[in-house]
N, C-alpha and C positions, 0 to 999 in steps of 0.2 A: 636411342639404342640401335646401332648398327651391327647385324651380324653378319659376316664376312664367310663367302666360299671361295675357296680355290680353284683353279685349276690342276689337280693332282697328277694326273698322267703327265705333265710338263716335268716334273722333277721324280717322278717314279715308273718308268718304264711300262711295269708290270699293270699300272692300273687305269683301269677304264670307268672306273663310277666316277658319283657326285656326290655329294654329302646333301644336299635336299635340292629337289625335285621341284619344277615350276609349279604345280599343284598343291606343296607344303609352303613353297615361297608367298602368292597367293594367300594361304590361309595366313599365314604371321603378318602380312602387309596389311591387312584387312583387319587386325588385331593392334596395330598401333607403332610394328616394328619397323626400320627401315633395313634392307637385304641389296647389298651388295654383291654381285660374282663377277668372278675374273672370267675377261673373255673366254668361252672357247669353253669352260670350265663343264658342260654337259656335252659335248659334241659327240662323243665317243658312248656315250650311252643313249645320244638323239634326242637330248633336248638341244635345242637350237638357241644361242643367244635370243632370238625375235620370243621364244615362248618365256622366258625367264624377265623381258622387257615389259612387257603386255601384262607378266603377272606382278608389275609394279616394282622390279626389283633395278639397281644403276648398273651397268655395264662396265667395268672399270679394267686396263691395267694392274697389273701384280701389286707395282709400286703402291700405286693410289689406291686399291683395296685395303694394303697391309698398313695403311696409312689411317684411314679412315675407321676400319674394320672396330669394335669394341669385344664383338665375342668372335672367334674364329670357329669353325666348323669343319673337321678333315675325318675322314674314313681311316687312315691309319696314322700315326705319328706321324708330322712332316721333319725328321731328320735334315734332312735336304737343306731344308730354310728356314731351319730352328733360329739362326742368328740373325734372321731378319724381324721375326717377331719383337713387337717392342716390350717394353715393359709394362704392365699395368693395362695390359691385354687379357683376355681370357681364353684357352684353347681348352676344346671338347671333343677328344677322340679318342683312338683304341688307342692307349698308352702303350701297352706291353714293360711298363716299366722293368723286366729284367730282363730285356732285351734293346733299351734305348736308356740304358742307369746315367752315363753320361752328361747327355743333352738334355733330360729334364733336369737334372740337379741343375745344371746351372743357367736352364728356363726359370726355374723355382728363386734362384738365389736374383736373379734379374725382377723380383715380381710377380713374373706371367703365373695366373692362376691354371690350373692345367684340371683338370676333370677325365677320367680313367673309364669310360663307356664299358669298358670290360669288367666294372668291378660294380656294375647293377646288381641291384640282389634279384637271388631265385625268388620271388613271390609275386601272389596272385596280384596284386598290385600293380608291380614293375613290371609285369609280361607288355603293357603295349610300349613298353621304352626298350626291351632287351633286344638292342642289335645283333649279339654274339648269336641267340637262337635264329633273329633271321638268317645273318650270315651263315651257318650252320643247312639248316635248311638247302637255302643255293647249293651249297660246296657238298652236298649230299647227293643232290641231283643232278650236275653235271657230273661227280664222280660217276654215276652210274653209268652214264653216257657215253665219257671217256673209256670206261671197261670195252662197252660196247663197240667200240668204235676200232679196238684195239684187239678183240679179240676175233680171233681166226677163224670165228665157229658163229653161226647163230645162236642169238638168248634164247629163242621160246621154241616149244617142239615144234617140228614140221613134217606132216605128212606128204607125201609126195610121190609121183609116179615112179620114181626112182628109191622110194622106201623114204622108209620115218627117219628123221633125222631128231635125235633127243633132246632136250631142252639141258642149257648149259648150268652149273650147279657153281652157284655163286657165294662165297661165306665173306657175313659183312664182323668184323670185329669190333667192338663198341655202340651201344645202343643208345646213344643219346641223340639229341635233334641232328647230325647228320648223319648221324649210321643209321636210324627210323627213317630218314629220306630216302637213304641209297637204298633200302631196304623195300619200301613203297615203289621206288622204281626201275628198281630189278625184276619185282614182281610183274610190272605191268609192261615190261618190256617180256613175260614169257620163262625168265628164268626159273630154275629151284632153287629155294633163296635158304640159306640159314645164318641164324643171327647168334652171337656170344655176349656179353655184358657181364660183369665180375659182380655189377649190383643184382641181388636175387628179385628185386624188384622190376628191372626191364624184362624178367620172359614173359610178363604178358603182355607186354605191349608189343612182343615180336613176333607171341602169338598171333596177338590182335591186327595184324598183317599179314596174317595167311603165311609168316616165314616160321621154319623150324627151329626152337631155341636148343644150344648146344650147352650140356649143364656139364659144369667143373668141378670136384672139389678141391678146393685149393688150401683147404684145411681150416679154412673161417670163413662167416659171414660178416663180419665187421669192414666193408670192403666200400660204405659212402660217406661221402660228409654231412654235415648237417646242414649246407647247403644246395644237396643234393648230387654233388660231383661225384665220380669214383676219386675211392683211395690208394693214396701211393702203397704199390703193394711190397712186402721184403724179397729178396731174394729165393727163397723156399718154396715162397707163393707162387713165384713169376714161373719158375722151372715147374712148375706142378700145372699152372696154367698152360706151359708152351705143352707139354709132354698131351695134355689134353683137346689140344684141337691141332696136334701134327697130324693125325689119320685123316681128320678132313680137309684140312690145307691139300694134304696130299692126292686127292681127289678133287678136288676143287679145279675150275676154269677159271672161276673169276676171284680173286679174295682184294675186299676192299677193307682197309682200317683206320680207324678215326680214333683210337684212344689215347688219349692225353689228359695231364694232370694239371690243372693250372698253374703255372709259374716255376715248372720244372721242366727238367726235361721230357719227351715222350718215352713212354713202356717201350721196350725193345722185348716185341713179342714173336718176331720170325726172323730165326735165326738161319744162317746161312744153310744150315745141314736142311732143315724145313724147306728152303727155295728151290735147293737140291732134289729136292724129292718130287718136286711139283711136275706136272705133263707136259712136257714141250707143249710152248704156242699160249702158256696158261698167263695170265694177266694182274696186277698185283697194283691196286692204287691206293698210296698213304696219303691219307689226309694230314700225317701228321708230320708233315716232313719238314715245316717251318718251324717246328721245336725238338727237330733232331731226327726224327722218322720211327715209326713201327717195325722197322727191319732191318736186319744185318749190312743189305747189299744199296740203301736208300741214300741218292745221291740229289740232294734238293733243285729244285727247279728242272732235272733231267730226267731221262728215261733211258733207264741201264738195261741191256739183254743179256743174262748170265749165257754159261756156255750149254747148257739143258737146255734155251729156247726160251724162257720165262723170262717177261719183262716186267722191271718194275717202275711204276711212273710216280714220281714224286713230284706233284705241280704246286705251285704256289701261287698265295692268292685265288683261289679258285673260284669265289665268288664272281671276280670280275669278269670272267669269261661269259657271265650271263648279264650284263653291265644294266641293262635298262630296267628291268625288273630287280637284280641287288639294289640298285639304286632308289626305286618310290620304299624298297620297302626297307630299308635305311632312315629313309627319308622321312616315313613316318613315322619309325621309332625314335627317333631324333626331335621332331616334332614335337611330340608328345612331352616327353622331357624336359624341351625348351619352355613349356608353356608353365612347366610345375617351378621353376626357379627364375626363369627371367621376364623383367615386363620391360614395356618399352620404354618405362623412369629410368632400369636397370639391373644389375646381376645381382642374384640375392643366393650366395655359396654360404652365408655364416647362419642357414636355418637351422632347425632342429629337426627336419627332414630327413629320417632314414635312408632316402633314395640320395640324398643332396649328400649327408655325412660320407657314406661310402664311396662317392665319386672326386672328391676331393682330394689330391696329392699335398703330400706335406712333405 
């Protein structure tokens, strides 16, 4: 059983990870697997081919990876070099299946088994395989940083001989694992932090971070799934929600948002007249821009400056920006995973494994 990594940043621009980490490689060689990577394939996150060698893994070419390879390993869909994969291979990655419907259907119809990393389930269980929450995480925490970096003003109060300078007032919208990140490190960058979530069940945990929670009525609490997602809200809801955090958007320095629904598009939660209102200099980061954005003016992978002075940065990929660290901890939840369905005889997809059912495209 050979599991095969890529090189990703070769055919995708935007990214800097790896799919496992000389230290996961290591642990699976020492287990009975043999770990093939393409050159080069950590360099950009600093592992160096010599540490991926040492941890008993073959150094290979693209070709002779994809050749050899029995299970494949990639951080996002490889689009790129879908039709190089062979048949009767295995690929284990963020699918996004309604955003690559094409190239899996006719992965799927060629054989290639394909495995949907994004569609782990919520439970105490699968928490040390849930990539999406690390990713999450990361893309929380550089969000914050990015604010910071962008915005005109200091985060935290400052006293000083030339007077107090006030601490910048940040509102995170979405409280799940990356709005709970930005949220922890806005805070500890100094700011006044206040956090939104449509589930009545995130204000304590926004409490539980010393940030402010801002409560809405939006005329129900029927607003999660049973897998703990927020729910697609109607039209009624949405406008009762915007109308509800305009006063503080509107004082706001920093507003960062991460709300999105799985396998739709994202809430469009600030609307142009909302941007309009905001302070010259004030700073706007959607986490959700790679499923459409949380705002009216959200132009993906850019950074727009309306004519008020407020920018809005819509980056993509954000995890990668922090590459060596998304990367072990990728790495390990991937790991983890590997060990619950594959031995080194072979791939075993046709269990009766809850974890295993869920990941499986058909």
């Amino acid at each position: 059983m050979t599991i095969g990594i890529l090189a990703e940043h070769r055919y995708n621009p935007l990214e800097r990870r790896v799919a496992l980490v000389p230290e996961s490689v290591k642990r699976l060689v020492e287990r009975g697997f043999r770990a093939a990577i393409e050159s080069g394939a950590g360099e950009l996150a600093y592992y160096a081919d010599e540490l991926y060698a040492q941890a008993g893994a073959t150094i290979l070419d693209r070709d002779a990876l994809l050749a050899r390879a029995d299970l494949l390993c990639t951080l996002t869909f490889p689009a790129a070099i879908a039709a190089e994969i062979r048949s009767g291979q295995t690929l284990i990655t963020l699918a996004q299946r309604w955003k690559h419907t094409e190239p899996i259907a006719e992965l799927l119809a060629r054989e290639v088994r394909i495995l949907a990393l994004e569609q782990i389930p919520r439970t105490s269980r699968a928490q040390a395989m849930d990539v999406l929450s690390s990713m999450a995480t990361v893309a929380g925490y550089v969000a914050a940083l990015i604010a910071a970096e962008k915005l005109p003003r200091f985060f935290p109060m400052s006293i000083t001989a030339a007077g107090t300078i006030p601490p910048a007032e940040c509102v995170v919208i979405g409280a799940g694992v990356a709005g709970l990140q930005a949220i922890a490190t806005a805070r500890r960058l100094g700011a006044q932090v206040f956090g939104y979530d449509v589930r009545p069940a995130a204000q304590e945990q926004i409490l539980s971070l010393g940030a402010r929670p801002i409560a809405i009525d939006i005329g129900t609490t029927d607003t999660e799934t049973s897998s703990g997602y927020a729910r697609q809200l109607g039209p009624e809801q949405l406008e009762r929600q915007r109308q509800g955090l305009a006063p503080y958007i509107a004082r706001a320095d920093v507003v960062i948002t991460t709300a999105a629904v799985p396998g739709t598009r994202a809430p469009l939660l600030l609307t142009r007249s909302m941007l309009d209102a905001m302070k010259p200099g004030s700073v706007v980061i959607d986490l959700a821009a790679e499923s459409g954005g949380n705002t009216e003016a959200t132009q993906p992978g850019q950074d727009v400056t309306l004519p008020n002075g407020v920018t809005i940065a819509a980056p993509l990929l954000l995890p990668a920006q922090l590459p060596q660290h998304a990367s072990a901890l990728f790495s390990r939840n991937l790991t983890n995973l590997l060990l619950l369905f594959v031995t080194p005889e072979g791939i075993h997809t046709e269990s009766d494994d809850e974890i295993i059912r869920a990941l499986v495209l058909s």
